[in-house]
C-alpha positions as CSV (number, residue, x, y, z in Angstrom):
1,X,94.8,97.8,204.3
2,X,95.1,98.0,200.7
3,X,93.4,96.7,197.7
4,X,94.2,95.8,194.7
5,X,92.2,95.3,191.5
6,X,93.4,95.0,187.9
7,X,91.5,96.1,184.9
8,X,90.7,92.4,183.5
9,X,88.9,91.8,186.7
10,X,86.6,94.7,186.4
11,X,85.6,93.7,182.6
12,X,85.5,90.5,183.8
13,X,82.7,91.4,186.3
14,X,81.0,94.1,184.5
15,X,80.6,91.2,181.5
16,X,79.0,88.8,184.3
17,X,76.5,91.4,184.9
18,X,75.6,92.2,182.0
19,X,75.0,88.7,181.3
20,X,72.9,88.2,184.5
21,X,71.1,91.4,183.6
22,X,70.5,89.8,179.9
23,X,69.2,86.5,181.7
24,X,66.6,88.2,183.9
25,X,64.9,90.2,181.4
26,X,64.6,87.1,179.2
27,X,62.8,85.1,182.1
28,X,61.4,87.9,183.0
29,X,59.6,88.2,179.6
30,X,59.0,84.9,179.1
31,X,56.8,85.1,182.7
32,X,55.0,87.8,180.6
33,X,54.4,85.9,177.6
34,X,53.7,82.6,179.1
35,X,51.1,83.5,181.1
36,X,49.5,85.3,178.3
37,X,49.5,82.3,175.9
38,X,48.1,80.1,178.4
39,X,45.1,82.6,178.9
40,X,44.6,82.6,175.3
41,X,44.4,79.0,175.3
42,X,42.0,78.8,178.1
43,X,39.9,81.3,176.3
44,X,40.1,79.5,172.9
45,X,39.0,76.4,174.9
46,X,36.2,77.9,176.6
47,X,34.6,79.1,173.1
48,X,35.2,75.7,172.0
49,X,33.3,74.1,174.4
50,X,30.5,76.7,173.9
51,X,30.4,76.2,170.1
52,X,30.1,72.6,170.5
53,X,27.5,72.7,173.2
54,X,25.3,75.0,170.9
55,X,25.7,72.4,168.0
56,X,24.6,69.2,170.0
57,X,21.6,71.5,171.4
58,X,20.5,72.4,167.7
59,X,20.7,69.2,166.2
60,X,18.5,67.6,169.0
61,X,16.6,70.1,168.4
62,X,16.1,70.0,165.0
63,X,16.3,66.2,164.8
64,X,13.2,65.3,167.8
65,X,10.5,66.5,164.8
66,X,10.6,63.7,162.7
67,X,8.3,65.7,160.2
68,X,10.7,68.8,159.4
69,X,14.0,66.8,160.4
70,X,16.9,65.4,158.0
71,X,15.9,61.9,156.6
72,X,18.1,59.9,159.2
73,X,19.1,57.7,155.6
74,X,21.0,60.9,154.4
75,X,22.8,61.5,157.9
76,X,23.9,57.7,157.4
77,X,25.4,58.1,153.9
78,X,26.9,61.7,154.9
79,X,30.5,61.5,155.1
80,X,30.8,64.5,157.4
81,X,28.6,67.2,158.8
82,X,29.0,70.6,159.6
83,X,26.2,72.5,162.3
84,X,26.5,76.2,163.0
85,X,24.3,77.5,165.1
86,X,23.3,81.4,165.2
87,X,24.6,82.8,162.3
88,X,24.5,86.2,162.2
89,X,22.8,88.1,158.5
90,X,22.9,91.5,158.7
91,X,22.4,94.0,156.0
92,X,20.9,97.6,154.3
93,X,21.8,97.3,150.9
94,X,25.4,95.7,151.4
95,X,24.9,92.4,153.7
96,X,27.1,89.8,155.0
97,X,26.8,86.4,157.3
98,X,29.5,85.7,160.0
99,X,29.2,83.0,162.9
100,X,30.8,79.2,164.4
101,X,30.5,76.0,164.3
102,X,31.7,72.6,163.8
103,X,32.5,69.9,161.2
104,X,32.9,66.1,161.8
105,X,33.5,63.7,159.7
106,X,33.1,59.5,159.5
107,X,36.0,57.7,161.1
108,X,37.3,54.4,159.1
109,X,34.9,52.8,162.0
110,X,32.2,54.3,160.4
111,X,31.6,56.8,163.3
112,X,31.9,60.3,164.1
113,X,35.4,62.3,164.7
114,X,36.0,64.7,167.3
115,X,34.5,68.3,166.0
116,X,36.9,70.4,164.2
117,X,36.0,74.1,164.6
118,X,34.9,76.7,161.6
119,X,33.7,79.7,161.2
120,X,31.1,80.9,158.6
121,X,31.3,84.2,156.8
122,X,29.9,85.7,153.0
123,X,28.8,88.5,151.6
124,X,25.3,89.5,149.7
125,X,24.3,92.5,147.6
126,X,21.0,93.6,147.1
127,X,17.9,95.8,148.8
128,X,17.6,94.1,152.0
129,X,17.4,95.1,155.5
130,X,17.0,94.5,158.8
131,X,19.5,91.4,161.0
132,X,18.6,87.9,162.0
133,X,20.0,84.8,163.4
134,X,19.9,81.2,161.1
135,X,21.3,77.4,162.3
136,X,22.5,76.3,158.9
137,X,23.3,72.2,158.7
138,X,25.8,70.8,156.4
139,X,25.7,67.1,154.6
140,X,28.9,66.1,152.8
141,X,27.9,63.5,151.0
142,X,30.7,62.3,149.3
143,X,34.9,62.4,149.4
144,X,35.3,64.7,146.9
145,X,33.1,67.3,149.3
146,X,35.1,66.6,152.2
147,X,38.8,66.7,150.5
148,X,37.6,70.7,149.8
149,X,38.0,70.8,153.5
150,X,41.1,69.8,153.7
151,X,42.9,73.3,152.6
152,X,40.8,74.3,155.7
153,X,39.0,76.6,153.5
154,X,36.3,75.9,151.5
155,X,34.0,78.7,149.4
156,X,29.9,76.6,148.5
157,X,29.0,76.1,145.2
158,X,32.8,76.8,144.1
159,X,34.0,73.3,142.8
160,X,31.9,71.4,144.3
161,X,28.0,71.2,144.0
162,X,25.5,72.9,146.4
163,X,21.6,71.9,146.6
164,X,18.9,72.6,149.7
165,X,18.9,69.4,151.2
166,X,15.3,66.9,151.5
167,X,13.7,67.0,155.1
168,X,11.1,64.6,156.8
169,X,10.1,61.2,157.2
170,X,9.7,60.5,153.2
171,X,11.8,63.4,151.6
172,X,14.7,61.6,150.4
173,X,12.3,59.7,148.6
174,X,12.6,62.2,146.3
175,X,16.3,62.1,146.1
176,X,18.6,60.5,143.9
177,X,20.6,58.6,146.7
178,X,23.9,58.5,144.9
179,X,23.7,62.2,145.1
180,X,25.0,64.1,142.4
181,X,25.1,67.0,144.8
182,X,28.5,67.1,147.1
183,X,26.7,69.1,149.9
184,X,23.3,69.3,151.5
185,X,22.6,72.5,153.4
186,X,19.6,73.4,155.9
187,X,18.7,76.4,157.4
188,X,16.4,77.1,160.6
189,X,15.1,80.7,161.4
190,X,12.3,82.0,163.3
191,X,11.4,78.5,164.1
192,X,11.5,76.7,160.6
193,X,13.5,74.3,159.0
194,X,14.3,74.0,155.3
195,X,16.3,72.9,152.9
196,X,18.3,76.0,151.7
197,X,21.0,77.1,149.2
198,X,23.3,79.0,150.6
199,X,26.3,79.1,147.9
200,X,28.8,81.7,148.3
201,X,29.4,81.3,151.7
202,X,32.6,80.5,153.4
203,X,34.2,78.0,155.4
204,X,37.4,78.7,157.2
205,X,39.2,76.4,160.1
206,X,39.0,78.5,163.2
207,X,42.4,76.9,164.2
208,X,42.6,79.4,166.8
209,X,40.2,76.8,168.6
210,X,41.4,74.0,167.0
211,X,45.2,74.2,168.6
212,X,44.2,75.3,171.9
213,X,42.0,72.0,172.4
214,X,44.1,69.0,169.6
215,X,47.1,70.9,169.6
216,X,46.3,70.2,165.3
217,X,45.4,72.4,162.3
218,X,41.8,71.3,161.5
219,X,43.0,69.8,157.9
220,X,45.0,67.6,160.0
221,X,42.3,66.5,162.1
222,X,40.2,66.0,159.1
223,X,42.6,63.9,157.1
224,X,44.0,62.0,159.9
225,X,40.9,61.9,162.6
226,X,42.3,59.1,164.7
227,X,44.9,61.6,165.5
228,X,43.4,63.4,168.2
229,X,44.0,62.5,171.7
230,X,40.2,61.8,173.0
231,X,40.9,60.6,176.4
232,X,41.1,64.4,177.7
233,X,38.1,65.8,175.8
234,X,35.8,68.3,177.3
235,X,32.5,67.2,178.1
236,X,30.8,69.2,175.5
237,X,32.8,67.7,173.2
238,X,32.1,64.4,174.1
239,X,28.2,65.2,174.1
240,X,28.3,66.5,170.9
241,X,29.9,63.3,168.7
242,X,27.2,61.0,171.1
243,X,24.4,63.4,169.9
244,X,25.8,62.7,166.1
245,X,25.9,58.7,166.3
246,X,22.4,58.8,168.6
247,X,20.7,60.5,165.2
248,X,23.6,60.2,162.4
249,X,24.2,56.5,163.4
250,X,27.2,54.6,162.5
251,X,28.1,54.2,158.7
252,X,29.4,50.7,158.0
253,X,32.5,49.7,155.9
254,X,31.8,50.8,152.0
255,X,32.9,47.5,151.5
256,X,32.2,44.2,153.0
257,X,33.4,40.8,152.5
258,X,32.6,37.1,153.2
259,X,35.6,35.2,153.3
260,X,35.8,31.3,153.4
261,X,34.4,29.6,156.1
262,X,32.1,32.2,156.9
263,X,27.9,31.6,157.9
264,X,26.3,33.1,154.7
265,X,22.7,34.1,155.4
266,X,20.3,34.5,152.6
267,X,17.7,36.6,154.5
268,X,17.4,40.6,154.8
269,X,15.8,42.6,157.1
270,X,14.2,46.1,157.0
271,X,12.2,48.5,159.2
272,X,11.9,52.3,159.1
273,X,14.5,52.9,161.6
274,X,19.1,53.1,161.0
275,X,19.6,52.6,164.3
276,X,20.3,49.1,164.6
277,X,22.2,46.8,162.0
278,X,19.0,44.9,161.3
279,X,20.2,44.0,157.8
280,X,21.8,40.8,157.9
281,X,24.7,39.9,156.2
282,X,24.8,37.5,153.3
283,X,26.5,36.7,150.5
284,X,24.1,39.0,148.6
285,X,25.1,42.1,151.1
286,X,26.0,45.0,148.6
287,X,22.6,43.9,146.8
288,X,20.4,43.6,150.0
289,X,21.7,47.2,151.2
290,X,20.5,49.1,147.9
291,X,17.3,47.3,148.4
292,X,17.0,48.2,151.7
293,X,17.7,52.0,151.1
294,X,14.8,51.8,148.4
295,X,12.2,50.3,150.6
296,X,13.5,52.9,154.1
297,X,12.9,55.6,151.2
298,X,9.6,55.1,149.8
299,X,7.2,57.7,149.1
300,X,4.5,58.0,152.4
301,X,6.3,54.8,154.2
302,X,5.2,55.7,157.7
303,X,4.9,54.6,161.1
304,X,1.9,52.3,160.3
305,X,3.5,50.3,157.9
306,X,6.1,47.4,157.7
307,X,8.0,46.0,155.4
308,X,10.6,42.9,154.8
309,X,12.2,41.0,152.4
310,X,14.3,38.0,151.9
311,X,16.6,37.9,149.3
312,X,18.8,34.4,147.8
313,X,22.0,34.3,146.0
314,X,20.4,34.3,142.5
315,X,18.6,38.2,142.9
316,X,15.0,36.9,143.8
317,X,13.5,38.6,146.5
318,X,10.3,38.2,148.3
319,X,8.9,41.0,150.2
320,X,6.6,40.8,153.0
321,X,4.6,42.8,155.1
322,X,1.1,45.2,156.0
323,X,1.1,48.8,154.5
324,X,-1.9,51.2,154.8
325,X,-3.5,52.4,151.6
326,X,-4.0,54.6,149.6
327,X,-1.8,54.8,148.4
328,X,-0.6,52.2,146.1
329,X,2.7,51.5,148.7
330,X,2.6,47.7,147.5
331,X,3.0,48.3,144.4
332,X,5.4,51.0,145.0
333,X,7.7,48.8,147.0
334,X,7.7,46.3,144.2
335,X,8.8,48.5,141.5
336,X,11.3,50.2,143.6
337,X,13.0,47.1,144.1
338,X,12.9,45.8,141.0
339,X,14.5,48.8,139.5
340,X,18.0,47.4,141.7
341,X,20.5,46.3,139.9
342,X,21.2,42.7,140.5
343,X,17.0,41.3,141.4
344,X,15.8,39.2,138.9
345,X,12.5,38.4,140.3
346,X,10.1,40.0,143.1
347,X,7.7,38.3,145.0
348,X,5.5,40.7,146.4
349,X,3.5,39.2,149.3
350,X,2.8,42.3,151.0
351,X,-0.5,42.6,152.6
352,X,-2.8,46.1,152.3
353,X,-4.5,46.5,155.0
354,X,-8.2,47.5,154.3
355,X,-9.5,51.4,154.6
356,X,-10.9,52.2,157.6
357,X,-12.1,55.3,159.3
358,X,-12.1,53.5,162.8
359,X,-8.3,51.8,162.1
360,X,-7.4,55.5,161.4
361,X,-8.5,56.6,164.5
362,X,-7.3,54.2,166.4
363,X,-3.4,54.7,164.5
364,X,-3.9,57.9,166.0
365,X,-5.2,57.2,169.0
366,X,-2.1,54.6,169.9
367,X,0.5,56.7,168.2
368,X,-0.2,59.8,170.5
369,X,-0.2,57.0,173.7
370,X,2.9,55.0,172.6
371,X,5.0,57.6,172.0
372,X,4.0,60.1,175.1
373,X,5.8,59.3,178.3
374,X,8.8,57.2,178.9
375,X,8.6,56.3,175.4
376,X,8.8,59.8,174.1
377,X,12.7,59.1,173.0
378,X,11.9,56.4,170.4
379,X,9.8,59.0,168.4
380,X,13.1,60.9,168.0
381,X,14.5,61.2,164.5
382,X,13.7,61.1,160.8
383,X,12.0,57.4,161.2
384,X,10.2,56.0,164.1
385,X,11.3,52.6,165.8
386,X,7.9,51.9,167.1
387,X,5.5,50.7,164.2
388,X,1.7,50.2,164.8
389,X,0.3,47.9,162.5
390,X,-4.0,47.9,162.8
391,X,-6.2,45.6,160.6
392,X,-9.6,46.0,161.8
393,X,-8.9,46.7,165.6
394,X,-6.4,44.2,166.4
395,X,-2.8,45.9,166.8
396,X,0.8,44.6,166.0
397,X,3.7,46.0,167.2
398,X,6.6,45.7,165.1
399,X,10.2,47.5,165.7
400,X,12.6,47.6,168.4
401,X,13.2,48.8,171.7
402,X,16.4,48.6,174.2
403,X,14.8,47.1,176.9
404,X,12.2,44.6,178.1
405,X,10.7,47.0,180.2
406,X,10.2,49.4,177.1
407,X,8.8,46.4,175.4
408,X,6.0,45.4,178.2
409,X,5.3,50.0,178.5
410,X,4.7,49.6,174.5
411,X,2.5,46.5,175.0
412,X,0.5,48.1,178.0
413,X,-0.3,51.3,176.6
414,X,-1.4,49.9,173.6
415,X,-4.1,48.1,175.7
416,X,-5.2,50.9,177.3
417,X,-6.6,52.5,174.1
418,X,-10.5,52.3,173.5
419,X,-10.9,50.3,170.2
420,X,-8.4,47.8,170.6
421,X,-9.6,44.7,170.6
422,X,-6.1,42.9,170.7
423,X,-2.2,43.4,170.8
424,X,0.7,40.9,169.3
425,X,3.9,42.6,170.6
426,X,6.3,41.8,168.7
427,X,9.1,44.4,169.5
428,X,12.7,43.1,169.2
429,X,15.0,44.1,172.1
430,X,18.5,44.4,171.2
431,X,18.3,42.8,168.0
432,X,17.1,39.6,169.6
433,X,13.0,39.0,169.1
434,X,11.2,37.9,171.9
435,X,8.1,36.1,172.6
């Protein structure tokens, strides 16, 4: 038997080959390269979710000491924030900073975006030695601030201004609250929390991290943050932005309006906590909110004392209330919110309760039993929801709670304490006062 087979059938085949040949060894490197971007992914993931769990677990941290935390009325102005926990400063002679973290910013909601993830780095010069790790806390307090971010780079103290941010209960008291600065920065080492300067350093999107989890550039996250997908977050993720809105809160609109038709109210309300919209809205809204911000940021405003005001269409506000002296907080209140633009009048009926070494005692007595136990939570934050108002032995509770059952604990404990000789509970649960 013979066979025959031509020359074009040959080239023919050897060309088939060669393009079967050409066809496995590009599958066969993209099941090299596939595999290898997908770990990569999985691994930039994983750090994600480690970077934000260290973030939520320092700002609780930091924010459940109401005496050396951020005044909760900054964290409700701040247009973004940026946490990054155990940053690394190492040094002998020549020094530098490197570490992680995470920057969200206010949605047109007025909440909190997903995290977008940075990393820190600078330099130093100078005769220092020795390593150590420091949580620094950013503030962005204005739009200018956050557009820096948006080149997802951004060097402190270059084009836009730096300053070590207030801390405590009364701190931004002592802060002009249309803040001149663009950024507020904290640090924590060794224990202690401060308001610190730390210009120079650098801000880079790690979009390493930022792709593997949004699939986004973080300057697209930051100018567009109802872009994400947030149905498929990771739970550390998801932990994190609750953590933000439980102490940030949630911003309202920068505007407000009352169209016609609508209910207007003439009455405000204040108390020393952000956490629930307790100012009412009138027609008088923009004037009742700067009012508002001057009384939640008076010098020595404390647990012990409460203040509220009504104000009508035509700037005159009354203010009402018990405050402990000294010192002078009546007074105080008055002239802070007669310095707002748009009051005419103030009628000051707040009530200063009388000095009293026992009342003292007994404040302290009923703070440490009101806010121990299941209770503990409310204490958490720059201002504390719970107020204990004490004129000579007979207690008042004023604030708010999120359940009857938190209301009757408050109300109970406070009996329990020697030197009481009676409680008026009147805690509001879910914005609705009860009798």
């Amino acid at each position: 038997m013979k066979f025959k087979v031509d020359n074009g059938t040959i080239r023919d085949a050897a060309v088939s080959a060669a393009g079967v040949l050409l066809i496995l060894v590009i599958l066969g490197l993209m099941a090299a390269v596939v595999p290898a971007q997908w770990t990569r992914d999985v691994e930039q993931t994983s750090e994600g979710r480690e970077e934000a769990q260290e973030a939520a677990r320092v700002f609780r941290q930091i924010m459940s000491k109401p005496d050396r935390a951020i005044p909760r009325e900054l964290l409700e102005r701040a247009e973004a924030v940026g946490i990054f926990p155990d940053v690394v400063k190492a040094a002998f002679i020549f020094g530098g900073r490197g570490g992680d973290g995470i920057v969200a910013r206010r949605t047109s909601s007025g909440d909190w975006s997903v995290p977008v993830f940075y990393n820190i780095s600078g330099a130093s010069f100078g005769p220092q030695i020795g390593a150590k790790k420091t949580d620094y806390i950013m503030l962005f307090m204005n739009e200018g601030a956050l557009r820096d971010l948006l080149d997802d780079k951004l060097e402190l103290g270059a084009g836009v201004s730096v300053a070590a941010g207030p801390i405590g209960r009364t701190a931004g008291a002592g802060t002009n609250l249309t803040l001149d600065a663009g950024i507020l920065t904290y640090s924590r080492s060794e224990g202690a929390f401060v308001g610190a300067s730390i210009k120079g350093a650098v801000l880079t999107a790690d979009n390493s991290v930022n792709k593997a989890i949004y699939n986004l550039n973080g300057s697209e996250i930051l100018d567009n943050p109802e872009r994400p997908n947030k149905t498929a977050l990771p739970k550390e993720l998801r932990t994190l932005m609750q953590t933000l809105s439980r102490y940030g809160g949630t911003k309202p609109p920068s505007a407000m309006h009352v169209g016609p038709g609508s209910r207007f109210m003439n009455t405000a309300f204040v108390s020393s906590t952000n956490d629930r919209p307790y100012l009412q809205i009138s027609s008088q809204t923009d004037l009742a909110r700067e009012i508002r911000s001057e009384l939640l940021t008076m010098p020595y405003y404390s647990v012990f004392d409460w203040i509220e005001f009504d104000v009508t269409r035509d700037g005159l506000v009354t203010l009402r209330g018990s405050v402990v002296s000294p010192p002078d907080k009546k007074s105080a209140a008055e002239r802070r919110v007669a310095s707002v633009r748009g009051v005419q009048r103030v009628i000051n009926n707040i009530e200063v309760l009388p000095l009293s070494p026992s009342d003292d005692r007994l404040r302290e007595r009923l703070y440490r039993e009101i806010y121990s136990g299941p209770l503990f939570r409310y204490q958490v934050g720059a201002l504390q929801q719970i107020h204990i108002i004490v004129d000579r032995g007979h207690v008042t509770l004023k604030g708010f709670v999120d359940s009857v059952g938190d209301k009757n604990i408050a109300g109970i404990r406070a009996k329990t304490v020697s030197g009481t000789f009676s409680v008026d509970n009147q805690l509001t649960v879910d914005g609705k006062a009860l009798s």
